[in-house]
C-alpha positions as CSV (number, residue, x, y, z in Angstrom):
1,X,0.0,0.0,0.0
2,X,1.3,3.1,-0.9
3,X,1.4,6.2,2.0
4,X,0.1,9.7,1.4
5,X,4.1,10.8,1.4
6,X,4.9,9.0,-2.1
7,X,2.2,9.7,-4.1
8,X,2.2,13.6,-3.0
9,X,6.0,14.4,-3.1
10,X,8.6,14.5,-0.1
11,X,7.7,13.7,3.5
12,X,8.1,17.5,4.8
13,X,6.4,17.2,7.9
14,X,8.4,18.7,10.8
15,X,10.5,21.1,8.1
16,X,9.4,23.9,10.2
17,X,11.4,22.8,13.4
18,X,14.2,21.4,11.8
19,X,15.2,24.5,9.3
20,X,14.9,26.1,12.9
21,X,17.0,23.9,14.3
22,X,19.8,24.4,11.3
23,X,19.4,28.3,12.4
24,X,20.0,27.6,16.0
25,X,22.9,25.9,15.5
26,X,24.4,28.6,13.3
27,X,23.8,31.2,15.9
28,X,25.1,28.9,18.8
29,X,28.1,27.8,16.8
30,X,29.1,31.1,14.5
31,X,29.6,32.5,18.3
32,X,33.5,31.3,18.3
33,X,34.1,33.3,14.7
34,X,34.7,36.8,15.9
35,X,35.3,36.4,19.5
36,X,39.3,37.2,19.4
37,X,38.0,40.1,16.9
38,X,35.6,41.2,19.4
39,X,38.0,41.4,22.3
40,X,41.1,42.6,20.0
41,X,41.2,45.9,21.9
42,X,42.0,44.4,24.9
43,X,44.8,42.0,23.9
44,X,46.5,44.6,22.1
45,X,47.4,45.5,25.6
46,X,47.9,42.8,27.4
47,X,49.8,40.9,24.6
48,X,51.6,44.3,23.2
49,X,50.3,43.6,19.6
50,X,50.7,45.4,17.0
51,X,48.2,46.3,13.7
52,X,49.6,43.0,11.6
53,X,49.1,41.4,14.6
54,X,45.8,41.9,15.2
55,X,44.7,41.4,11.5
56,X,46.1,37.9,12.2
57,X,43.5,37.1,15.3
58,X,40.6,37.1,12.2
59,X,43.1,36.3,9.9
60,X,44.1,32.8,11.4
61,X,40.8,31.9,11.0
62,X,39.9,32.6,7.7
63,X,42.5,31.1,6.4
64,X,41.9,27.9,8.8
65,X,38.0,27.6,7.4
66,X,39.3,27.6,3.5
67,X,41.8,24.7,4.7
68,X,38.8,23.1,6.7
69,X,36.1,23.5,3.6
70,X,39.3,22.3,0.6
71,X,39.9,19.1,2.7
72,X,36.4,18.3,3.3
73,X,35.7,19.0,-0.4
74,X,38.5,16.8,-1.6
75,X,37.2,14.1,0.8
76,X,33.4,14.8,0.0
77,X,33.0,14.5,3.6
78,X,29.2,16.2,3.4
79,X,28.2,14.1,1.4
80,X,29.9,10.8,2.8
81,X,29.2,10.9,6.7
82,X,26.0,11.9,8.0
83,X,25.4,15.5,8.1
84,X,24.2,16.5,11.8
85,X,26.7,14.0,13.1
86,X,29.7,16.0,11.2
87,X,28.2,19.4,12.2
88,X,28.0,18.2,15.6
89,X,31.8,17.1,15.4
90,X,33.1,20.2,14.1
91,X,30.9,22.2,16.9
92,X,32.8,20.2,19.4
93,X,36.3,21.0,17.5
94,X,35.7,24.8,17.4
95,X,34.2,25.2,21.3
96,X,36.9,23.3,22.1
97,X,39.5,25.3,20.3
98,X,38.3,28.1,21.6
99,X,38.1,26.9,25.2
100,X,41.9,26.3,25.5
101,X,42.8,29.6,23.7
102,X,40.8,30.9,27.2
103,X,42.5,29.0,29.5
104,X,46.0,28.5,27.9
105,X,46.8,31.0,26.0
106,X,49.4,34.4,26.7
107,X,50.5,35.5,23.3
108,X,50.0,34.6,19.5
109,X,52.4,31.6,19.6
110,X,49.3,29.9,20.9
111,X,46.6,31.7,19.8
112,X,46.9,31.5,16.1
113,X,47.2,27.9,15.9
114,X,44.2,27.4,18.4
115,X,42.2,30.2,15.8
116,X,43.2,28.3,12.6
117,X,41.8,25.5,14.2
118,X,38.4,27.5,15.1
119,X,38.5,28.1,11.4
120,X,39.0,24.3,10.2
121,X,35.8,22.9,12.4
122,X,34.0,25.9,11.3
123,X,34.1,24.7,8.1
124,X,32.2,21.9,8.8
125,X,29.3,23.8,10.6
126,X,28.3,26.5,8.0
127,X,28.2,24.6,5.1
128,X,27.2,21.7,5.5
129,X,24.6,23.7,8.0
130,X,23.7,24.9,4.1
131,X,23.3,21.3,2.8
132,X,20.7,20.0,5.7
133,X,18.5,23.3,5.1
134,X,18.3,22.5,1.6
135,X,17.4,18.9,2.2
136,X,14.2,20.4,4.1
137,X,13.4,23.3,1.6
138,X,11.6,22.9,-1.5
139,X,13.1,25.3,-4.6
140,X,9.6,27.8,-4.0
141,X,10.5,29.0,-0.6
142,X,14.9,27.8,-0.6
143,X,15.2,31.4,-1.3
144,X,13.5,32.7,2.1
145,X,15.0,29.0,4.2
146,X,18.4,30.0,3.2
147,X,18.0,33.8,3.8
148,X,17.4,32.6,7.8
149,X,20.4,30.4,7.8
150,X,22.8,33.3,6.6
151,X,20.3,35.8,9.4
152,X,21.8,33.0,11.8
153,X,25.1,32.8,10.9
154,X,25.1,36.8,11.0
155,X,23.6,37.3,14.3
156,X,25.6,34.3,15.2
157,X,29.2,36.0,14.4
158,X,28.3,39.6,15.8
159,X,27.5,37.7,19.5
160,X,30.9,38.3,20.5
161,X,30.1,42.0,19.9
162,X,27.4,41.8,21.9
163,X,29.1,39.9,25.1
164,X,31.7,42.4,24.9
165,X,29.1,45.1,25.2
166,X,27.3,44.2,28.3
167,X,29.5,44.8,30.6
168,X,33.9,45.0,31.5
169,X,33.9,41.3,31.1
170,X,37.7,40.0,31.1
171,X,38.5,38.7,27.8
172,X,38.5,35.0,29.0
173,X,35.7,35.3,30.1
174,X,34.2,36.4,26.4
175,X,35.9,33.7,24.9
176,X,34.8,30.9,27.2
177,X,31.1,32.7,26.8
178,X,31.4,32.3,23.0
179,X,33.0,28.2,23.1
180,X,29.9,27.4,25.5
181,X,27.5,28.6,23.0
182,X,29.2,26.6,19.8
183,X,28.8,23.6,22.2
184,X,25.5,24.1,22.5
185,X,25.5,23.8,18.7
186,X,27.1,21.0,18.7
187,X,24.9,18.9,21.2
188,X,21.8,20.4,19.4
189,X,22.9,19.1,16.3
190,X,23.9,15.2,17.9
191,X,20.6,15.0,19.4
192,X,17.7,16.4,17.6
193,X,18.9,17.4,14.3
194,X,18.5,15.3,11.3
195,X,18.8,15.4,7.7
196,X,15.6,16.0,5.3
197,X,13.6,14.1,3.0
198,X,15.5,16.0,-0.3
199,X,19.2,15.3,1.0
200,X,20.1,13.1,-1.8
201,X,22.5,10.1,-0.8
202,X,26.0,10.8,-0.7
203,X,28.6,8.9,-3.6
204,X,32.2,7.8,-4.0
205,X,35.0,11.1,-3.2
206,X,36.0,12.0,-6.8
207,X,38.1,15.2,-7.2
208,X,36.3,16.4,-10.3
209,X,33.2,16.8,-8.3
210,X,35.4,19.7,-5.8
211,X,35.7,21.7,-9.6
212,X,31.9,21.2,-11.0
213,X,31.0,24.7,-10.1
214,X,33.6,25.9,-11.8
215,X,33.3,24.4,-15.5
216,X,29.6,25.0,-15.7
217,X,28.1,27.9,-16.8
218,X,25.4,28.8,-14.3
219,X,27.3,27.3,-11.1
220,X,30.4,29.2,-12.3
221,X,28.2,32.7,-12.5
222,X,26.5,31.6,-9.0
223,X,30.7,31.3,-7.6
224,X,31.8,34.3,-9.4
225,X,28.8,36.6,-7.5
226,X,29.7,35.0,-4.5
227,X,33.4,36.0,-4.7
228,X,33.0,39.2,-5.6
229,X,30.4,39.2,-2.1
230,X,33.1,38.2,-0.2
231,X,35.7,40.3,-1.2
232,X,33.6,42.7,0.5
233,X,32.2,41.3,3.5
234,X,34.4,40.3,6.1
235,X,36.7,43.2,5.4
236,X,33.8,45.1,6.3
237,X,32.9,42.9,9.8
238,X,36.2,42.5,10.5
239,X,37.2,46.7,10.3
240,X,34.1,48.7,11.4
241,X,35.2,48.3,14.4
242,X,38.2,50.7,13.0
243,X,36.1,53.1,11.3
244,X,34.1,53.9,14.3
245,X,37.0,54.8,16.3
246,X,38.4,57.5,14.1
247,X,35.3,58.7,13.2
248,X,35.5,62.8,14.0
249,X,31.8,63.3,14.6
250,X,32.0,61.3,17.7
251,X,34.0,59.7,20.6
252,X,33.0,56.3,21.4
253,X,34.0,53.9,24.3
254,X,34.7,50.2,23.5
255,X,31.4,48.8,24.9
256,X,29.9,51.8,22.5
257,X,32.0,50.6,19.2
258,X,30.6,47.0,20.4
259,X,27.2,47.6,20.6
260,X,26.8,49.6,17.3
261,X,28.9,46.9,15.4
262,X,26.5,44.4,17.0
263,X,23.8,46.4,15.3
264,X,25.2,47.0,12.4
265,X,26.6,43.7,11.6
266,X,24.1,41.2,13.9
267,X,20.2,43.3,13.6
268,X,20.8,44.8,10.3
269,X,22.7,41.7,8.8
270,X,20.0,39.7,10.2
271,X,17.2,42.1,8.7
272,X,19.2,42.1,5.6
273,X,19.3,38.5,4.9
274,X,15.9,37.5,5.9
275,X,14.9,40.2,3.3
276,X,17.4,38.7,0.9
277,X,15.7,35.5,0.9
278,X,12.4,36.6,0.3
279,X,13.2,38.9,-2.7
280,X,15.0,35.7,-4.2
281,X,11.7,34.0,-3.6
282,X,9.6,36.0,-4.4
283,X,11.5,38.1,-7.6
284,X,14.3,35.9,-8.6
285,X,17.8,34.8,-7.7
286,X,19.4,37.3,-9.8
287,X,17.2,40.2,-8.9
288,X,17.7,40.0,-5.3
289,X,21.4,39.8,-5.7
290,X,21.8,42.5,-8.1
291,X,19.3,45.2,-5.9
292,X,21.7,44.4,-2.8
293,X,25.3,44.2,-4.3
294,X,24.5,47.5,-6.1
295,X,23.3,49.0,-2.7
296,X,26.4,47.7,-0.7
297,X,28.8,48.8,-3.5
298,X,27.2,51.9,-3.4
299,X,27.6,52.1,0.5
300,X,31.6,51.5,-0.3
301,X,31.6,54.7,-2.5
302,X,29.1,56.9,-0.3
303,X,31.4,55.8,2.8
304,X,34.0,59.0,2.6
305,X,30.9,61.8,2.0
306,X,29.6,60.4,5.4
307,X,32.5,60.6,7.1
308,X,32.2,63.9,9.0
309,X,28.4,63.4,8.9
310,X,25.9,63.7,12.0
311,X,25.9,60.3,14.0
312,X,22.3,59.6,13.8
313,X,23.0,59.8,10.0
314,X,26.0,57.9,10.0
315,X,24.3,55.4,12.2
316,X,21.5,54.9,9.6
317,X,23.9,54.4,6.6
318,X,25.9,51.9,8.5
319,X,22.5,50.3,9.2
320,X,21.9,50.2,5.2
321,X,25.1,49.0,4.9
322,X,25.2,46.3,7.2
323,X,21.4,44.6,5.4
324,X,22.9,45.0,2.1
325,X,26.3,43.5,2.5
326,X,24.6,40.4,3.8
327,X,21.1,40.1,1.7
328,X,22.2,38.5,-1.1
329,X,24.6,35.9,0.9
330,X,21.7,33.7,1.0
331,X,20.8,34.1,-2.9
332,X,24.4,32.6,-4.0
333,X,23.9,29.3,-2.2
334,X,20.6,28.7,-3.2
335,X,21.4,29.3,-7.0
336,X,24.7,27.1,-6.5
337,X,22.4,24.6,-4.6
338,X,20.0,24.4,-7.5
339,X,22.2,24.0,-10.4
340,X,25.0,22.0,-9.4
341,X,24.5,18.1,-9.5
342,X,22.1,17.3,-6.5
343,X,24.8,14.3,-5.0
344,X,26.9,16.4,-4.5
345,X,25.7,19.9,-3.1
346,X,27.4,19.6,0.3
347,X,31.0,19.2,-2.1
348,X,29.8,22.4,-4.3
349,X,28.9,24.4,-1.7
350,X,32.0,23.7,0.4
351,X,34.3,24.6,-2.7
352,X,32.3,28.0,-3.0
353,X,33.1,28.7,0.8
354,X,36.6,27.8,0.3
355,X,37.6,30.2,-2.6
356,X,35.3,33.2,-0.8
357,X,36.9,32.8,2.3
358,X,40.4,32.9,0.7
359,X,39.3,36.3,-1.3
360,X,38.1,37.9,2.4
361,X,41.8,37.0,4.1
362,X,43.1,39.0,1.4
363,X,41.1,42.1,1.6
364,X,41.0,41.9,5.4
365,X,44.9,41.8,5.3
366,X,45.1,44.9,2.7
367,X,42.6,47.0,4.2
368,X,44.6,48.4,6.6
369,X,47.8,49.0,4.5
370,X,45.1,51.1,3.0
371,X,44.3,53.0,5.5
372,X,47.7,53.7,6.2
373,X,48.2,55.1,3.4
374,X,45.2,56.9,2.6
375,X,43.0,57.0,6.4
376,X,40.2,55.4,7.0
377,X,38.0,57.9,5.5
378,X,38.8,56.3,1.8
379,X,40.1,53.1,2.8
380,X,36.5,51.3,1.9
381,X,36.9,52.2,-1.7
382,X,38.8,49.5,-2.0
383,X,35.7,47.0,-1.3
384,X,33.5,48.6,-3.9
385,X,34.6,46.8,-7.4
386,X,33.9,43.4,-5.6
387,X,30.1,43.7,-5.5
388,X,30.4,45.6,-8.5
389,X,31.6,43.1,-10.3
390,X,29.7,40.5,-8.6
391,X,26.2,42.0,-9.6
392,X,27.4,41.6,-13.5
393,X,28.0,37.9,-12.9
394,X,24.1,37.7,-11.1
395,X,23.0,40.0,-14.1
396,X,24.3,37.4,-16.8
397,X,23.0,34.4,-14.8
398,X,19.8,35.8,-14.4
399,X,19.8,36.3,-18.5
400,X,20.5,32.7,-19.3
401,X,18.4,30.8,-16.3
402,X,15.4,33.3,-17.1
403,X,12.4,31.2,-18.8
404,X,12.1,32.0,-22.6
405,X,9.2,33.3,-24.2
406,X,7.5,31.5,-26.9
C-alpha cells in the first residue's frame, strides 16, 4: 500500500522545526568566529600587539576555514558521513579550540594555531549547516530558508560584539562565553537534528566533483557573485570596528563601538538576509542579488561623504550598509544549490566557501595597509569593485536561467 508521502511528493512534515534547528545551530556555533576580533582591543594591551598582529586574530581563522572547507571538499566529507553528526563534530572541535585559547593562552604563539583551528571545524558547521537546510526546503521558498540560515550565521558571528558590550567582562571570560554557546550547537545538532527528505545520498569522493561549479556555466556565475560578495564582506565585519573609532563626529567607548557593530553587523545583517531570501523568492535569484550588491557597493563609495556626517545619520547608513552587504549571501547558495549536481551539493557548496573565504583574508589583510596610506575615510573604496563586479555575474546568470518566451 502506498502512504500519502509517495504519491504527494517528499515527506516535509516537521521542516518547520528542523530549518529552525539548522538556524540555531548557526547562531550557537558562529559564536566562536569573531570572538578574538571582538575582544582585540583588549589583547592589544595585554599581549603588546601590533596592527599586523591583530589582523592575524581574524586572519588565522579565515585562512583555517578555507583549509577546513578544501579538505572536506576533496574528501566529500558532506556528502559521505552523516550530516548533523559531522556538524555536531566540528561544533565540538571549534568550542573546544576556543576553550583552551581561554584557559592557555598568553601570546599569538598559541593563539593563532588554536584560531586556525576554530577556522578548520568551522568549516564543517556552516556549510554543511547549508546542505541540511536544503534537504528540508523545496526550490519555491529555498530562497526565504536560506535567507534565515545566513540571518543565523550573521547574528551568530556579531554575538561576541554583543558579550563584549554588556559589561567590562575580562576577555577570557568572552571567549569561554562564546565556546559554550558553539557547544550548544554541537549537542543540538547530535541530538535532535536530522537530515531531510530531499538530501540526496551521498557517492564515492571524486576530485572532479570539488571543480563542477567551476566548469559549468550557471554554477560558475552563482561562484563568481559570491566571490566578488566576499571580497567585500568580512573586510567590512572584521574593520568597522576601526572606522568607528576614528570617526571625527564622535567619541565612542569600547562597549559603545561593540554595541553599534552588533547592530550594524548582527540586527541589520540579520534584517538584511531575511529580506534577501524573500526577494530571491519571491522576484528571482538574480534580482535579489543584483538590488543588494548594487546597494552595498554603493555604500563603499558613499562611505567618505559620510565621514564627518551627523551620528544619527552615520548610524542609519551603516544600518543600510550592514542589510545589504549580507542580503544577497543567502541568494548565492541557493542558485549554487540548485544548479550543481544534487549528489553532490554539500561538495559544491563547500568549494564556493573555500575560494570566498580565501578572497576575504586578502582584503582583510590589505585593508589596513590602506588606511595607512590613505585613512580610513577612503580606505572602503577598496571593497566597492567586488560587489560591482559580482552583480554583473548575477546579471548574466539571471539572462540565461530566465524562462524564454515562446
Amino acid at each position: 500500500m502506498t502512504s500519502p508521502a509517495s504519491t504527494t511528493g517528499p515527506d516535509l512534515r516537521g521542516a518547520g522545526l528542523q530549518r529552525s534547528l539548522v538556524a540555531l545551530i548557526q547562531v550557537l556555533g558562529l559564536a566562536v568566529w569573531f570572538s578574538a576580533t571582538a575582544i582585540a582591543p583588549t589583547l592589544r594591551g595585554e599581549w603588546d600587539l601590533g596592527d599586523t598582529s591583530v589582523v592575524w586574530l581574524t586572519g588565522a581563522v579565515q585562512i583555517g576555514f578555507v583549509v577546513g572547507a578544501l579538505t572536506s571538499s576533496v574528501l566529500n566529507l558532506p556528502d559521505r558521513m552523516p550530516p548533523q553528526r559531522l556538524v555536531a563534530l566540528c561544533a565540538f572541535g571549534a568550542a573546544g579550540s576556543t576553550a583552551l585559547l581561554a584557559a592557555l593562552a598568553d601570546g599569538l604563539w598559541l593563539a593563532l594555531p588554536l584560531r586556525f583551528l576554530t577556522g578548520a571545524f568551522l568549516a564543517g558547521v556552516y556549510p554543511v549547516g547549508m546542505k541540511l537546510m536544503a534537504s528540508w526546503s523545496l526550490p519555491v521558498d529555498r530562497g526565504r530558508a536560506f535567507g534565515v540560515l545566513v540571518g543565523a550565521l550573521t547574528l551568530g558571528s556579531a554575538l561576541p560584539h554583543l558579550i563584549s558590550a554588556s559589561g567590562p567582562l575580562p576577555w577570557r571570560a568572552v571567549m569561554l562565553t562564546a565556546s559554550a554557546f558553539t557547544l550548544g550547537a554541537g549537542v543540538v545538532a547530535l541530538t535532535v537534528l536530522r537530515p531531510g527528505p530531499l538530501l540526496a545520498p551521498g557517492q564515492r569522493p571524486r576530485a572532479r566533483h570539488a571543480l563542477a561549479g567551476l566548469r559549468t556555466r550557471a554554477p560558475l556565475l552563482a561562484n563568481l557573485g559570491y566571490f566578488g560578495h566576499m571580497w567585500e564582506l568580512y573586510a567590512l565585519w572584521t574593520w568597522l570596528p576601526a572606522f568607528l573609532v576614528h570617526q571625527p563626529a564622535w567619541e565612542l567607548s569600547g562597549a559603545g563601538v561593540s554595541a553599534l557593530t552588533f547592530l550594524t553587523v548582527g540586527v541589520a545583517g540579520l534584517v538584511g538576509a531575511l529580506l534577501g531570501g524573500w526577494g530571491a523568492d519571491r522576484y528571482g535569484r538574480s534580482p535579489a542579488a543584483v538590488a543588494a550588491m548594487t546597494t552595498s557597493a554603493s555604500c563603499c563609495l558613499l562611505a567618505p561623504l559620510l565621514w564627518s556626517s551627523s551620528p544619527l545619520l552615520l548610524v542609519v547608513f551603516l544600518l543600510v550598509w550592514g542589510a545589504s552587504v549580507i542580503a544577497d549571501s543567502g541568494v548565492f547558495s541557493t542558485a549554487l544549490s540548485e544548479s550543481t549536481d544534487q549528489r553532490y551539493v554539500g561538495t559544491a557548496l563547500s568549494v564556493q566557501t573555500a575560494i570566498g573565504f580565501t578572497l576575504s583574508v586578502v582584503t582583510i589583510q590589505l585593508l589596513p595597509l590602506l588606511a595607512d596610506e590613505v585613512g580610513w575615510r577612503w580606505a572602503f573604496w577598496l571593497l566597492a569593485p567586488g560587489p560591482a563586479l559580482g552583480a554583473l555575474a548575477m546579471l548574466r546568470l539571471g539572462r540565461i536561467t530566465a524562462p524564454r518566451r515562446s
